[in-house]
Backbone as JSON Lines, residues from 0, in Angstrom:
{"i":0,"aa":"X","n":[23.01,-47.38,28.0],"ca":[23.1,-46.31,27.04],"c":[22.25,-45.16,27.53]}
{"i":1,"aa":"X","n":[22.32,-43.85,27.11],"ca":[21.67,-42.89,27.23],"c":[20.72,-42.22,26.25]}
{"i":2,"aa":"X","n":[19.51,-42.18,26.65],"ca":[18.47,-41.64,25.38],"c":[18.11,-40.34,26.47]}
{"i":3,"aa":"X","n":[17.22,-39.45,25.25],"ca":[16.29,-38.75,25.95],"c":[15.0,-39.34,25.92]}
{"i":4,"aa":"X","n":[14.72,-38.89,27.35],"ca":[13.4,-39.84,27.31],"c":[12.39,-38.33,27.59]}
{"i":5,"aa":"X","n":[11.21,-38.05,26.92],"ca":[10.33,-37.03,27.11],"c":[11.21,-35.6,27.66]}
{"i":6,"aa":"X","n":[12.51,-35.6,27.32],"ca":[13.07,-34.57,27.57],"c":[13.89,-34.47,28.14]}
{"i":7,"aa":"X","n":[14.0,-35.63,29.3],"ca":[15.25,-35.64,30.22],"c":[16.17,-36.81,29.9]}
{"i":8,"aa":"X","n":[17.57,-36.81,30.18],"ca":[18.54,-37.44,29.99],"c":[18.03,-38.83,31.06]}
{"i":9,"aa":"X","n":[17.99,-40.09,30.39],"ca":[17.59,-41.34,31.35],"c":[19.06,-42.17,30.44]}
{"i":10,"aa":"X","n":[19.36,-43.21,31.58],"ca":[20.28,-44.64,31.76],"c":[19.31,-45.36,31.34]}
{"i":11,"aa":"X","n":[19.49,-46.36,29.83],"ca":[19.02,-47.56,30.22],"c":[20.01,-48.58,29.51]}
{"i":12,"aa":"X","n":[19.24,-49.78,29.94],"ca":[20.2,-51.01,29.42],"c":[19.4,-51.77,28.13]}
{"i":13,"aa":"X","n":[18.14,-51.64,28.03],"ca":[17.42,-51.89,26.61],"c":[18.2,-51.56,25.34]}
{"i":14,"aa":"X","n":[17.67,-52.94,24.75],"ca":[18.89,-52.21,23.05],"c":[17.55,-52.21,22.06]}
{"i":15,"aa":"X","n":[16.0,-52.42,22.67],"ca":[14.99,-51.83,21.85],"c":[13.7,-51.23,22.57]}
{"i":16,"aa":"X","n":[12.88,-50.62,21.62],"ca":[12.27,-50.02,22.25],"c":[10.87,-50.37,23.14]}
{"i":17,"aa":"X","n":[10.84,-51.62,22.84],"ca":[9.88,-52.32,23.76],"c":[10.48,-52.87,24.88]}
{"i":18,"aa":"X","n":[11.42,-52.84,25.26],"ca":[12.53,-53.83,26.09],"c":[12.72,-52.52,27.4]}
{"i":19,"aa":"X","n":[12.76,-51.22,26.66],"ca":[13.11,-49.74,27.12],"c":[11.37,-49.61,27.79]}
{"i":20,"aa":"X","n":[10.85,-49.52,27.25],"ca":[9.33,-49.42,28.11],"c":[8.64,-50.24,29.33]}
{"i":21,"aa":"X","n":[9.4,-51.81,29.18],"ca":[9.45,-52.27,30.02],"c":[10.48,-52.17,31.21]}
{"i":22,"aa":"X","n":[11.47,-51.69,30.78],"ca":[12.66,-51.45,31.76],"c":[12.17,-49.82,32.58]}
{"i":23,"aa":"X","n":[11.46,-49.33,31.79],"ca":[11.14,-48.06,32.35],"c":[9.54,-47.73,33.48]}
{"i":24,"aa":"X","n":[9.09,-48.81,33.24],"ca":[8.07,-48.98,33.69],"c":[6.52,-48.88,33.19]}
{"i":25,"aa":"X","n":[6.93,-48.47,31.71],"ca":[5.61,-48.41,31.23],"c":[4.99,-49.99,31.09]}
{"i":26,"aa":"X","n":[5.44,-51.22,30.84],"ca":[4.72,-52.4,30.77],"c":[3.47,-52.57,30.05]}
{"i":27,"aa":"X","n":[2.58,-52.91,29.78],"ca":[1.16,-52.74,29.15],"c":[0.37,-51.81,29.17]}
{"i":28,"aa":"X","n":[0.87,-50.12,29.36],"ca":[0.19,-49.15,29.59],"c":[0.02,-48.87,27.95]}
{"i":29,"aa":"X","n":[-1.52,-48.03,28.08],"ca":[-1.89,-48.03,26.89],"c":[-0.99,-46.37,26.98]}
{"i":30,"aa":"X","n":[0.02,-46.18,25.29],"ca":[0.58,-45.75,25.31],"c":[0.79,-45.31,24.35]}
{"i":31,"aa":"X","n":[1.35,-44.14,22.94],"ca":[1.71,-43.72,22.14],"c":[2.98,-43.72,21.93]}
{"i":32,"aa":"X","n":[4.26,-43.84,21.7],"ca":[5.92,-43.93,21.44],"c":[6.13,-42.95,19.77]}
{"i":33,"aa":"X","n":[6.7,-42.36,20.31],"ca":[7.91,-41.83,19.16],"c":[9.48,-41.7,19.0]}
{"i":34,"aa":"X","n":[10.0,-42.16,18.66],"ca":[11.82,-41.4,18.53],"c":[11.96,-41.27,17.4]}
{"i":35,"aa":"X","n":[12.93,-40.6,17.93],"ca":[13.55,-38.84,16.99],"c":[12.28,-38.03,16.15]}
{"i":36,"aa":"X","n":[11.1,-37.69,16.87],"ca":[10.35,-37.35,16.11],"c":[9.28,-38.07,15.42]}
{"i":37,"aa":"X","n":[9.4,-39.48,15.3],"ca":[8.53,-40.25,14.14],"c":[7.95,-41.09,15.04]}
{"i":38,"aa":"X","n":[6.1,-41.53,14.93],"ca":[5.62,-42.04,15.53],"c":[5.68,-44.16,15.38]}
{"i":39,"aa":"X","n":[5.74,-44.37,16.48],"ca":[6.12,-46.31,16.71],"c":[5.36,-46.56,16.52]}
{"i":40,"aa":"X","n":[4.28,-47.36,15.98],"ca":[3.68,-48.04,16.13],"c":[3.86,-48.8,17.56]}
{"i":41,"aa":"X","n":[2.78,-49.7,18.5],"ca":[3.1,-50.92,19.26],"c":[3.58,-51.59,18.66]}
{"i":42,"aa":"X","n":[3.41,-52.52,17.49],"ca":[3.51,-53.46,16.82],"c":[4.69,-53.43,15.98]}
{"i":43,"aa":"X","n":[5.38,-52.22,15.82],"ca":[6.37,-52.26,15.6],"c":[7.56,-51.97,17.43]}
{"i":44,"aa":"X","n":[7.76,-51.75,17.87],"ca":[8.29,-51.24,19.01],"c":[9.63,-52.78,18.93]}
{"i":45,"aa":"X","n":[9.03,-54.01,19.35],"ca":[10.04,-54.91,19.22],"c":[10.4,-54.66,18.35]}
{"i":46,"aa":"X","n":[10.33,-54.8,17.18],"ca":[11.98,-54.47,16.45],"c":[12.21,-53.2,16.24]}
{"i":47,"aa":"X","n":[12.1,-52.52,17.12],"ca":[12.81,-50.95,17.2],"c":[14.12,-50.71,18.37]}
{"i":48,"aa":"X","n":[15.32,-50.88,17.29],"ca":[16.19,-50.81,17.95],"c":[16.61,-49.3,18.74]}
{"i":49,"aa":"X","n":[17.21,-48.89,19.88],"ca":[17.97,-47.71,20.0],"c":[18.94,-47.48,19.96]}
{"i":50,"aa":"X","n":[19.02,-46.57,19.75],"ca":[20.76,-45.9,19.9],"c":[21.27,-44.6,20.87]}
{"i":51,"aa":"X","n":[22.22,-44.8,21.02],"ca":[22.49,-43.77,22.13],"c":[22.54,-42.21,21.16]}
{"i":52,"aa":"X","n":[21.57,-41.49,22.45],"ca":[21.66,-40.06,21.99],"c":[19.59,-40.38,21.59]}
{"i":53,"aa":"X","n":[19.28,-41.34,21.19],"ca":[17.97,-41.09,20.87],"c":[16.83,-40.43,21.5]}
{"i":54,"aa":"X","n":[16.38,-39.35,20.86],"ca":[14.85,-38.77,21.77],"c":[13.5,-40.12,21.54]}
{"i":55,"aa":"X","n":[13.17,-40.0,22.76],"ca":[12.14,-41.26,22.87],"c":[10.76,-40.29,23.71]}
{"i":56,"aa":"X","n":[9.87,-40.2,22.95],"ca":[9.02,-39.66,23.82],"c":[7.8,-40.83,23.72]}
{"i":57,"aa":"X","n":[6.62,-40.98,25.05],"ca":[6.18,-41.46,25.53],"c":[5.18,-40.63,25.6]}
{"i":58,"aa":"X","n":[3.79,-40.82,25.3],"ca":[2.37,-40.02,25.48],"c":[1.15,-41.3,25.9]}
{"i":59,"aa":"X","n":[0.77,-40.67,27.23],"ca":[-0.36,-41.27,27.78],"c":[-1.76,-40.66,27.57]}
{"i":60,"aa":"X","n":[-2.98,-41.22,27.12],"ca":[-3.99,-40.58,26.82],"c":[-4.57,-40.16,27.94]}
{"i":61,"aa":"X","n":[-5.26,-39.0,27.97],"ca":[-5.95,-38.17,28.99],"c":[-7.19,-37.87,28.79]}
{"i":62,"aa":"X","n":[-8.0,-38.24,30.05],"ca":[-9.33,-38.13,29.8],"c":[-9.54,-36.45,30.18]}
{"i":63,"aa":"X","n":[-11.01,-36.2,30.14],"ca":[-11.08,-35.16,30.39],"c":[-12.62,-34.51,29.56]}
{"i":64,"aa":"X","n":[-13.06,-33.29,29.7],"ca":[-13.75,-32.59,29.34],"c":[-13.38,-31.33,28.54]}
């Protein structure tokens, strides 16, 4: 299926959204998730199904000054 992922059009074969993070390469990265706008919980992510057409964005924390 096709989601947007952080903006760009991505292929995947995940039918949720923890399944999609692993297929994508995020794996145990400490990580933030939203689609269509609304923030995932981790703990919710397995049972977060997708659907095609979904915006999925992905935020990594940044260190810094």
């Amino acid at each position: 299926m096709r989601i947007d992922l952080n903006g760009s059009p991505t292929e995947i074969a995940a039918r949720t959204l923890a399944e999609a993070l692993c297929e994508l390469g995020y794996g145990a990265s400490a990580i933030a998730t939203a689609l269509n706008g609304s923030f995932v919980p981790a703990t919710a992510r397995a049972r977060t199904p997708l659907r095609e057409g979904d915006r999925v964005e992905v935020l990594a924390p940044m260190q810094g000054g």
